[in-house]
NUSEGU-565741 format. One record per atom (N, C-alpha, C): residue in three letters; x, y, z; chain. Coordinates in pm, 1 decimal, padded with zeros to 6 digits, always signed. Layout:
BEGIN
<pt r="ALA" east="X" north="Y" up="Z" c="A"/>
...
This chain:
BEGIN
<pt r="UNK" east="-08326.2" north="-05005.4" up="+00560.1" c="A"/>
<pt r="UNK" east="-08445.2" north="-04932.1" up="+00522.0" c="A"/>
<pt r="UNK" east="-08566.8" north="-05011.8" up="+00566.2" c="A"/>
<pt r="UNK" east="-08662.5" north="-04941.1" up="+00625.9" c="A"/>
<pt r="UNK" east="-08754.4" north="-04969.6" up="+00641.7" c="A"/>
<pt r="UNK" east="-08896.1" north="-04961.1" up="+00600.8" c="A"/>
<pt r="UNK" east="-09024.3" north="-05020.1" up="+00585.7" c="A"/>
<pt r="UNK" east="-09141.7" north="-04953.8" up="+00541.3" c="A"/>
<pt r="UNK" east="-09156.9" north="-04829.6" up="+00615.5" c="A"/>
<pt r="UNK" east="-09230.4" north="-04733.8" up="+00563.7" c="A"/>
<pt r="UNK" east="-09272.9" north="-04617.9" up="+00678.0" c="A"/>
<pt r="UNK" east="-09167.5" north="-04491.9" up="+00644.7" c="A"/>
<pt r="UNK" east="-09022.1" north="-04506.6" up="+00622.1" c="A"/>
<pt r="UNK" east="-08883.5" north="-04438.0" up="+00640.8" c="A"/>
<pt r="UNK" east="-08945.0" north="-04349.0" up="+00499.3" c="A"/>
<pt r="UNK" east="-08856.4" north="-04236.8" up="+00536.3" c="A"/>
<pt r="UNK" east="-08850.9" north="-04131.6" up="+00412.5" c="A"/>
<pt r="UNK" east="-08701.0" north="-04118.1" up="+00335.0" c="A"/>
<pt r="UNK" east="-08769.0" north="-04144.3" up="+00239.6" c="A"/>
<pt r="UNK" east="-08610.1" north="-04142.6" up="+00124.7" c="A"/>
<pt r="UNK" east="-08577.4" north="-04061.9" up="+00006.5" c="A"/>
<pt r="UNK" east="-08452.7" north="-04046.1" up="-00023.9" c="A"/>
<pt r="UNK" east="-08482.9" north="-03949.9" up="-00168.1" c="A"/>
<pt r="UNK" east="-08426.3" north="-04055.4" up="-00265.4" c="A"/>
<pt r="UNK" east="-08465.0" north="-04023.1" up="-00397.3" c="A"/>
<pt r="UNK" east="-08424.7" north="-04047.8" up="-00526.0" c="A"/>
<pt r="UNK" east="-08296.4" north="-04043.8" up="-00546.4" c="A"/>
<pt r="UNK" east="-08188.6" north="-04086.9" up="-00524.4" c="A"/>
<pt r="UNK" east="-08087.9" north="-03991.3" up="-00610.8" c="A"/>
<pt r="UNK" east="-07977.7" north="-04069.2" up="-00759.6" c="A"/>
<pt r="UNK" east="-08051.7" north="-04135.9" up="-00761.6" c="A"/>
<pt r="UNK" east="-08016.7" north="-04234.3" up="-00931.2" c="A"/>
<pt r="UNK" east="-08138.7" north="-04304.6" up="-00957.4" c="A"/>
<pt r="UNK" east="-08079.5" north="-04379.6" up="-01063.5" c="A"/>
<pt r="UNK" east="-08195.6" north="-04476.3" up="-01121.2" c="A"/>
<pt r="UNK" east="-08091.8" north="-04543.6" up="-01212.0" c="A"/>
<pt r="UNK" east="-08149.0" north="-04683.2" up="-01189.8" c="A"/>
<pt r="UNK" east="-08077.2" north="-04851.0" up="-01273.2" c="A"/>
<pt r="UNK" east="-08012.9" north="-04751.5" up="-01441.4" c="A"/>
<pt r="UNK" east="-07942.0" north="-04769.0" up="-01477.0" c="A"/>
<pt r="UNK" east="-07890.9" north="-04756.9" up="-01628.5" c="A"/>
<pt r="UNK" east="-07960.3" north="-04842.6" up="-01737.4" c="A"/>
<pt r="UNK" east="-08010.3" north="-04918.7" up="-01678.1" c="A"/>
<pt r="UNK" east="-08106.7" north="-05021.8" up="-01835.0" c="A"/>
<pt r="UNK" east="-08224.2" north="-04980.9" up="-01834.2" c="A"/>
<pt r="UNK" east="-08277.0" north="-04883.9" up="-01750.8" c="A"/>
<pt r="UNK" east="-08431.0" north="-04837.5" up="-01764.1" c="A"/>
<pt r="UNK" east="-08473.9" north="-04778.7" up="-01926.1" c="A"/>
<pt r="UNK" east="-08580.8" north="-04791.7" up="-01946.9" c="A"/>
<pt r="UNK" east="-08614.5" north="-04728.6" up="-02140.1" c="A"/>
<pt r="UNK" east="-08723.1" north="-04737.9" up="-02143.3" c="A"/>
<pt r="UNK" east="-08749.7" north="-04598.7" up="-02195.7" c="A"/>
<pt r="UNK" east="-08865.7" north="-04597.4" up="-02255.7" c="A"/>
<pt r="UNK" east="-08989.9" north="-04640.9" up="-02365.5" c="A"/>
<pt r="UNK" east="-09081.2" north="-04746.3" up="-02339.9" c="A"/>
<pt r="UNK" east="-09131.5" north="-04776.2" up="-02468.2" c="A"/>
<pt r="UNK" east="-09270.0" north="-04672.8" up="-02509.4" c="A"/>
<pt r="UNK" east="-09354.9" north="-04669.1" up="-02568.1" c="A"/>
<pt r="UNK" east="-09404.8" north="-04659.2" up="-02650.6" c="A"/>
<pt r="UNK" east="-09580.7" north="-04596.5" up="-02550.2" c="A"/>
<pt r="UNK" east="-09575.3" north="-04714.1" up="-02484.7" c="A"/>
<pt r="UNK" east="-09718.7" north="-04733.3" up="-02354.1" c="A"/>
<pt r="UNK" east="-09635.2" north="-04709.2" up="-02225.3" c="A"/>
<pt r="UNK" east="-09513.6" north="-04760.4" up="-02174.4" c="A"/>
<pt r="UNK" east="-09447.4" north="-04730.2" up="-02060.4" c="A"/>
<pt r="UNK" east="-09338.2" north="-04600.7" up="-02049.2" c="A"/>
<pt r="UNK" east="-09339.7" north="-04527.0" up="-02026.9" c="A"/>
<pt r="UNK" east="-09211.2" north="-04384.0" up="-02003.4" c="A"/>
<pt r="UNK" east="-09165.8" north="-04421.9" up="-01869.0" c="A"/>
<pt r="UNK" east="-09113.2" north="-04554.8" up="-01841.6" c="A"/>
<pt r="UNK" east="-09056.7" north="-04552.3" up="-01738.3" c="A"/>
<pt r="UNK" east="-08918.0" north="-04458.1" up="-01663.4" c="A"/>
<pt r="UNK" east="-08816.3" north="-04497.3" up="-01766.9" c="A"/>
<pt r="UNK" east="-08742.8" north="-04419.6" up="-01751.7" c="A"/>
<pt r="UNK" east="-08781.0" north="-04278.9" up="-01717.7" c="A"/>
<pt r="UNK" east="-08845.0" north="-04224.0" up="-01758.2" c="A"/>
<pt r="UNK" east="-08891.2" north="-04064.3" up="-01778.3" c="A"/>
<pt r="UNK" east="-08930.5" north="-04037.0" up="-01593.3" c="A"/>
<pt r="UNK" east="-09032.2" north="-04159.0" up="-01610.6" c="A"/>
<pt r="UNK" east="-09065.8" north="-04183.6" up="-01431.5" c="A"/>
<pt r="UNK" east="-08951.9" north="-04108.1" up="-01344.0" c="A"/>
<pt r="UNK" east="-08888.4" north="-04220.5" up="-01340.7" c="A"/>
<pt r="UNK" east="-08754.0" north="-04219.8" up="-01268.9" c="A"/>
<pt r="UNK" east="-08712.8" north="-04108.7" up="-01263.2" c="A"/>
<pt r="UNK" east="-08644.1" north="-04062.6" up="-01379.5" c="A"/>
<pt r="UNK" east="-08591.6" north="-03953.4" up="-01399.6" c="A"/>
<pt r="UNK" east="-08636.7" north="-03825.1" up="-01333.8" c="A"/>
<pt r="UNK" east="-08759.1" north="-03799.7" up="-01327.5" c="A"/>
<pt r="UNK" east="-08857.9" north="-03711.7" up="-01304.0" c="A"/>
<pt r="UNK" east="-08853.5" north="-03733.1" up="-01083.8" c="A"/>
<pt r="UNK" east="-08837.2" north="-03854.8" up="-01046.8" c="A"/>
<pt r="UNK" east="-08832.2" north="-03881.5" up="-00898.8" c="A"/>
<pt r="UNK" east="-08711.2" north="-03832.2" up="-00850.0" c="A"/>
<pt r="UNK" east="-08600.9" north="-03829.1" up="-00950.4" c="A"/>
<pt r="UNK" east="-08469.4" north="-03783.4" up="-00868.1" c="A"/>
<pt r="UNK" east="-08465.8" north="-03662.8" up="-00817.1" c="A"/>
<pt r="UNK" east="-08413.9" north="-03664.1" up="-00668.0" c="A"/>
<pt r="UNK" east="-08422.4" north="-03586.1" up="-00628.8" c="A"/>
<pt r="UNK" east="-08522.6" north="-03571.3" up="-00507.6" c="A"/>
<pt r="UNK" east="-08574.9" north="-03626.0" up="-00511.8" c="A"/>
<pt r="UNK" east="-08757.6" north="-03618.8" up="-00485.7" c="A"/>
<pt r="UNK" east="-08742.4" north="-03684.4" up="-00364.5" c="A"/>
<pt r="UNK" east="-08836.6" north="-03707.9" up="-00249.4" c="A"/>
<pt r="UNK" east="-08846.2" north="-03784.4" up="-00090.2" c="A"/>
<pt r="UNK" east="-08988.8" north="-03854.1" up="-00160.1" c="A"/>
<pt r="UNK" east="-08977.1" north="-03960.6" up="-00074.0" c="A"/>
<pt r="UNK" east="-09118.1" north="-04047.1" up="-00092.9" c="A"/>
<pt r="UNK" east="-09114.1" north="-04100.0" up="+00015.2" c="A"/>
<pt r="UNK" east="-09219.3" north="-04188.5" up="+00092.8" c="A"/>
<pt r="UNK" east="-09182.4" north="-04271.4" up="+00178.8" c="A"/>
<pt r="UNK" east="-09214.9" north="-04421.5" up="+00159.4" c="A"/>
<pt r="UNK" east="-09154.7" north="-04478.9" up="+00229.2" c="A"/>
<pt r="UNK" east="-09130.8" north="-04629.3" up="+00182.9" c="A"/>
<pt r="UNK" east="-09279.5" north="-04717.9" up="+00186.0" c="A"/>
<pt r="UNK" east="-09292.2" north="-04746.7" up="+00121.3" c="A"/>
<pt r="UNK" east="-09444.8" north="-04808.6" up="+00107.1" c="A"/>
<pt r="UNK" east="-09444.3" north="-04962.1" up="+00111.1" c="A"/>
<pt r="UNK" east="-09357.6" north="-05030.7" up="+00044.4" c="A"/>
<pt r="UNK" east="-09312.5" north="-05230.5" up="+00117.8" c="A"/>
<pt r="UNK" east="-09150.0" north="-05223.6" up="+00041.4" c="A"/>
<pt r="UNK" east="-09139.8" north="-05328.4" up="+00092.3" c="A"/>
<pt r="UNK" east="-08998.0" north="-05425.1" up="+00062.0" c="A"/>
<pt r="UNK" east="-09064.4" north="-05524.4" up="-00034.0" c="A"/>
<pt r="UNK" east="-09012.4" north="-05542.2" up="-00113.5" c="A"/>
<pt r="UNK" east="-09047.8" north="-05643.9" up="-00196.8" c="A"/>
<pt r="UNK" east="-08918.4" north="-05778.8" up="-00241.5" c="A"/>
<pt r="UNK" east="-08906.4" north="-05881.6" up="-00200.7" c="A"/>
<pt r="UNK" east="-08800.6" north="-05977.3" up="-00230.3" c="A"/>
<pt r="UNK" east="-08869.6" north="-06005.7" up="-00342.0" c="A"/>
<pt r="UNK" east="-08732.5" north="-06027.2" up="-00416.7" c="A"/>
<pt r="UNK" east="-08753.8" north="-06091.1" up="-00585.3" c="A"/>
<pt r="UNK" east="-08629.3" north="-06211.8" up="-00624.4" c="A"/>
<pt r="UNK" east="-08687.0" north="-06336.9" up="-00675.9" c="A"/>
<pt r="UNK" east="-08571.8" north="-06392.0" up="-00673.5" c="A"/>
<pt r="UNK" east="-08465.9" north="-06361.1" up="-00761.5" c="A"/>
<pt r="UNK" east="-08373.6" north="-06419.3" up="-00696.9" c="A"/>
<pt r="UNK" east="-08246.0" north="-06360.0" up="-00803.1" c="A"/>
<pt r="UNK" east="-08157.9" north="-06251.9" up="-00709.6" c="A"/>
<pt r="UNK" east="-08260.0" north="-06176.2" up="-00663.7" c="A"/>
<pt r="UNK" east="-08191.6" north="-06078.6" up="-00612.3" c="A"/>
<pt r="UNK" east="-08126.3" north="-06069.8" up="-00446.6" c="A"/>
<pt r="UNK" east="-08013.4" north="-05989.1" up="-00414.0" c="A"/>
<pt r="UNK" east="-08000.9" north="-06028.0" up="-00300.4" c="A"/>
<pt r="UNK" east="-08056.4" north="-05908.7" up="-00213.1" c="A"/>
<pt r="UNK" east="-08138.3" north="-05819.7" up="-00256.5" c="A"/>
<pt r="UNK" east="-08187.3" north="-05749.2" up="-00111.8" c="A"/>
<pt r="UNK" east="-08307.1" north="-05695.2" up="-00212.6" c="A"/>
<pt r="UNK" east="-08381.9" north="-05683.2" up="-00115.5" c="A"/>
<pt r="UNK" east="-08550.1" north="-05640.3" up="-00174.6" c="A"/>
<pt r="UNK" east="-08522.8" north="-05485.8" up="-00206.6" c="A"/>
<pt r="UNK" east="-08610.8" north="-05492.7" up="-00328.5" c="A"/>
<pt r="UNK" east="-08684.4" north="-05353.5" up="-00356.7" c="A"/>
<pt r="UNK" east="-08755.4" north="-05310.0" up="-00322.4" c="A"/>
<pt r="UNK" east="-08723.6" north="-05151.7" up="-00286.7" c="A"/>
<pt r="UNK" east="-08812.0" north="-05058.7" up="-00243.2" c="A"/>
<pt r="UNK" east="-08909.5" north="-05013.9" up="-00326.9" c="A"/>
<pt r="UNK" east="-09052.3" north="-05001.2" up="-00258.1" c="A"/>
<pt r="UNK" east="-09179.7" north="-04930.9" up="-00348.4" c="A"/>
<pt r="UNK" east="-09196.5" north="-04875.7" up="-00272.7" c="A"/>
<pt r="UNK" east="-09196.3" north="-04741.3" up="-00416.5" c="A"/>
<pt r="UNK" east="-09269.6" north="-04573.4" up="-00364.6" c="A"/>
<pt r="UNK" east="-09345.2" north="-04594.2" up="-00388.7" c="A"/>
<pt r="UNK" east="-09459.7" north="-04510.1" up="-00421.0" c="A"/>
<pt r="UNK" east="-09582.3" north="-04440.6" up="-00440.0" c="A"/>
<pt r="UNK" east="-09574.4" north="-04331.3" up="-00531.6" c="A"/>
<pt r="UNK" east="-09555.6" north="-04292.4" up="-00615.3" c="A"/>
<pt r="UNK" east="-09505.6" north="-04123.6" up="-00722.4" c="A"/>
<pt r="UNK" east="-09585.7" north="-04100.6" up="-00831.0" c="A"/>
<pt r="UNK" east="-09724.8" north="-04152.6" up="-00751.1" c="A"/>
<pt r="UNK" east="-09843.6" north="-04040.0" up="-00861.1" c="A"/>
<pt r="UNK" east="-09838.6" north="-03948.1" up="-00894.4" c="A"/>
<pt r="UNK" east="-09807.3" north="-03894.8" up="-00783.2" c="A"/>
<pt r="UNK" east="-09832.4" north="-03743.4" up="-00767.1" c="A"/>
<pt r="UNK" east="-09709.6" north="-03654.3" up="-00847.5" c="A"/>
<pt r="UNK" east="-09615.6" north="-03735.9" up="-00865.3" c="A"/>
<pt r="UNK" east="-09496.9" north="-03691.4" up="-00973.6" c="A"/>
<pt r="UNK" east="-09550.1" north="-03697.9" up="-01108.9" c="A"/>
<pt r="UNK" east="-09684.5" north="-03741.0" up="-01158.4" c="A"/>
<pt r="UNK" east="-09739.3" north="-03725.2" up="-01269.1" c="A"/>
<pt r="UNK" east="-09888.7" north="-03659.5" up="-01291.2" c="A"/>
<pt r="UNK" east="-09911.5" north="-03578.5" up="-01153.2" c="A"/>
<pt r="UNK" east="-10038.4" north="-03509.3" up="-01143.1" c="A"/>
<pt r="UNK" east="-10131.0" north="-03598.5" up="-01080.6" c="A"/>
<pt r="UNK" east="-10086.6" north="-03705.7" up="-01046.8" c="A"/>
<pt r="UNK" east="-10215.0" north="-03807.7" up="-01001.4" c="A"/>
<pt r="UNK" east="-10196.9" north="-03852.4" up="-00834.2" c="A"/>
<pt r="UNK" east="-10295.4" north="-03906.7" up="-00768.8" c="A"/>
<pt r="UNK" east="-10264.8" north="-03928.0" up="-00648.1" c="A"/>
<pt r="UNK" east="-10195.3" north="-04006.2" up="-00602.9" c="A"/>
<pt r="UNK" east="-10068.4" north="-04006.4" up="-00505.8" c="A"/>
<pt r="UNK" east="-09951.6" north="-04084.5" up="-00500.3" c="A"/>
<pt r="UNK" east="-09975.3" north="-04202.1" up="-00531.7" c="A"/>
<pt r="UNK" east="-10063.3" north="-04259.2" up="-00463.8" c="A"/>
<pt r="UNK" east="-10147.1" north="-04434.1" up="-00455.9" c="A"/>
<pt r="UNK" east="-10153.3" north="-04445.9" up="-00672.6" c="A"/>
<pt r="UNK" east="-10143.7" north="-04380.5" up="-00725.9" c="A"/>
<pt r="UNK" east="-10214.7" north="-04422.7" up="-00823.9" c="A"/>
<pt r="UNK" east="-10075.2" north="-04513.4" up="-00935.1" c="A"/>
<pt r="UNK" east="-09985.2" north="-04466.9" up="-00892.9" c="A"/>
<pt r="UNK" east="-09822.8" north="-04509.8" up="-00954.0" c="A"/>
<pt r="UNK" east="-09724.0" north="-04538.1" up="-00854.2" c="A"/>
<pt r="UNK" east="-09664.3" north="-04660.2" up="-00873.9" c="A"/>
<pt r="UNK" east="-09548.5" north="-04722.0" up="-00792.5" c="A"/>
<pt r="UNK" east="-09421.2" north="-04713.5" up="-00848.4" c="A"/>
<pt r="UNK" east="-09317.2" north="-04716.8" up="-00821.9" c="A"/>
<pt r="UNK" east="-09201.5" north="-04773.3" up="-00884.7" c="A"/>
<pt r="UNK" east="-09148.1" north="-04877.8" up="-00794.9" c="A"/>
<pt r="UNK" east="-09061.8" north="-04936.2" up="-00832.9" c="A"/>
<pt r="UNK" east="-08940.0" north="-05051.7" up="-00750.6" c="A"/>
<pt r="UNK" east="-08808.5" north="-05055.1" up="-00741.1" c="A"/>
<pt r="UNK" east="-08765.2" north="-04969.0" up="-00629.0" c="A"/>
<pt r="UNK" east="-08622.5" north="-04929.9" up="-00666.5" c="A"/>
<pt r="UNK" east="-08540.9" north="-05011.5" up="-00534.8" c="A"/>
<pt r="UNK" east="-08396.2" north="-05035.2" up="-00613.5" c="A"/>
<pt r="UNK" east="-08265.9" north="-05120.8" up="-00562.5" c="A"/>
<pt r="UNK" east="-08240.0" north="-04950.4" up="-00436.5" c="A"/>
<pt r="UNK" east="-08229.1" north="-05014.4" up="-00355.5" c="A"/>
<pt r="UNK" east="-08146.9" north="-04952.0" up="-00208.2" c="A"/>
<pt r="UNK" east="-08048.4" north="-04898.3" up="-00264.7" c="A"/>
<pt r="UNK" east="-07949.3" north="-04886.0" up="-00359.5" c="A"/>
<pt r="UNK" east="-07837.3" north="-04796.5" up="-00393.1" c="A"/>
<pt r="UNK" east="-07873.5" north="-04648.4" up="-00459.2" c="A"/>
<pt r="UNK" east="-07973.7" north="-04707.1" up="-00533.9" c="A"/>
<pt r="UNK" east="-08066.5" north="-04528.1" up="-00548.3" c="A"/>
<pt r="UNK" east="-08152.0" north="-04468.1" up="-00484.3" c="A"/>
<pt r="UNK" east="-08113.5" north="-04500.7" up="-00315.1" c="A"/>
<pt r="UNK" east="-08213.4" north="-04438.7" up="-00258.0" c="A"/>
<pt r="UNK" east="-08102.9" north="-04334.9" up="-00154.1" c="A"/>
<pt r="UNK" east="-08135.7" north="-04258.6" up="-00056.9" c="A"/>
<pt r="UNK" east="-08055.8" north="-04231.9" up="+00054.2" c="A"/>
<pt r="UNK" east="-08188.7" north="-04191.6" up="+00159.2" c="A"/>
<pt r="UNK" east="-08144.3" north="-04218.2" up="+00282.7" c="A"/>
<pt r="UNK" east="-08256.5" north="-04196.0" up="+00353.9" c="A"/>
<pt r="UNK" east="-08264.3" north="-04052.0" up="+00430.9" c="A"/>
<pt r="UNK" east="-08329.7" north="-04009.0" up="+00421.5" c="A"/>
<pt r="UNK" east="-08322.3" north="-03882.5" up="+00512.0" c="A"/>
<pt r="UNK" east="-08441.9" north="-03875.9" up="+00614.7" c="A"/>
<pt r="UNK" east="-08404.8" north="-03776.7" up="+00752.8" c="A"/>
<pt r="UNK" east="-08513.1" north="-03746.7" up="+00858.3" c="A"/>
<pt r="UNK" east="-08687.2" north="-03745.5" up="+00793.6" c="A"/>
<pt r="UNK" east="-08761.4" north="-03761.7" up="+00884.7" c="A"/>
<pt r="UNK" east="-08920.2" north="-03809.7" up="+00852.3" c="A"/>
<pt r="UNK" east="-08994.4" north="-03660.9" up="+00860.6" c="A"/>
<pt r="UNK" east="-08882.5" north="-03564.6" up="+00948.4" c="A"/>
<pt r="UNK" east="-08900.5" north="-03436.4" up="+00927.8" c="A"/>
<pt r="UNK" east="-08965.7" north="-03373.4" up="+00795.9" c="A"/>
<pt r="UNK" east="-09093.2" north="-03333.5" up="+00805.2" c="A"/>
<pt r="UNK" east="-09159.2" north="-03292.7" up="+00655.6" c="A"/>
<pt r="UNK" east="-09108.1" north="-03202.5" up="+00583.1" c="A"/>
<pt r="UNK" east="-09024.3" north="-03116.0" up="+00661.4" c="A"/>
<pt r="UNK" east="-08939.0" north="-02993.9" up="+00627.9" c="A"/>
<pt r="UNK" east="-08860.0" north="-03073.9" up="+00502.5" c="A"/>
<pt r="UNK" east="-08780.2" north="-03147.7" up="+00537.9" c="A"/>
<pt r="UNK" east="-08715.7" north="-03222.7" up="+00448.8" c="A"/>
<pt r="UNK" east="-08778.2" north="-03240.1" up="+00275.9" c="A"/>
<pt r="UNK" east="-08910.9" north="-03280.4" up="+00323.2" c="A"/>
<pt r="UNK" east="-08953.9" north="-03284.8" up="+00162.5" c="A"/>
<pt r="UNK" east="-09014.8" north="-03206.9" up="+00122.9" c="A"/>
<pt r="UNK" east="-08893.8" north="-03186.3" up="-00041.8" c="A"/>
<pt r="UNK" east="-08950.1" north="-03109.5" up="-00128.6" c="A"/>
<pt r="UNK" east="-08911.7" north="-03145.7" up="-00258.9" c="A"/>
């Protein structure tokens, strides 16, 4: 995967939860399914392959730029850059 590439949602981590100020989970939940395109790689230690950041404002009425998530490469799949594709 690359920056730039278009991907869909199609899981999310099992320990995600919702608190109180954060609805992360809900986030997530709400992206599956969904195409975004890849916005950076992020290495974190500990881990052995970087996370992907979307952009998924706009999955909460707001402009994409305005909300990120950080998702593991196993909940992603990549599909054509073809716009047709996203919906």
């Amino acid at each position: 995967m690359k920056v730039g590439e278009w991907v869909r949602v199609i899981g999310i981590p099992p320990n995600l939860t919702d608190d109180e100020d954060l609805k992360t989970r809900t986030l997530f939940e709400n992206c599956v399914g969904k195409v975004f395109r890849i916005e950076a790689l992020h290495n974190v230690e500990g881990l052995p392959f970087p996370l992907v950041e979307l952009r998924v404002g706009h999955v909460l009425g707001k402009e994409p730029s305005a909300d990120s998530i950080w998702v593991e490469p196993e909940h992603l799949e990549p599909v054509q850059s073809d716009r047709a594709a996203l919906k």
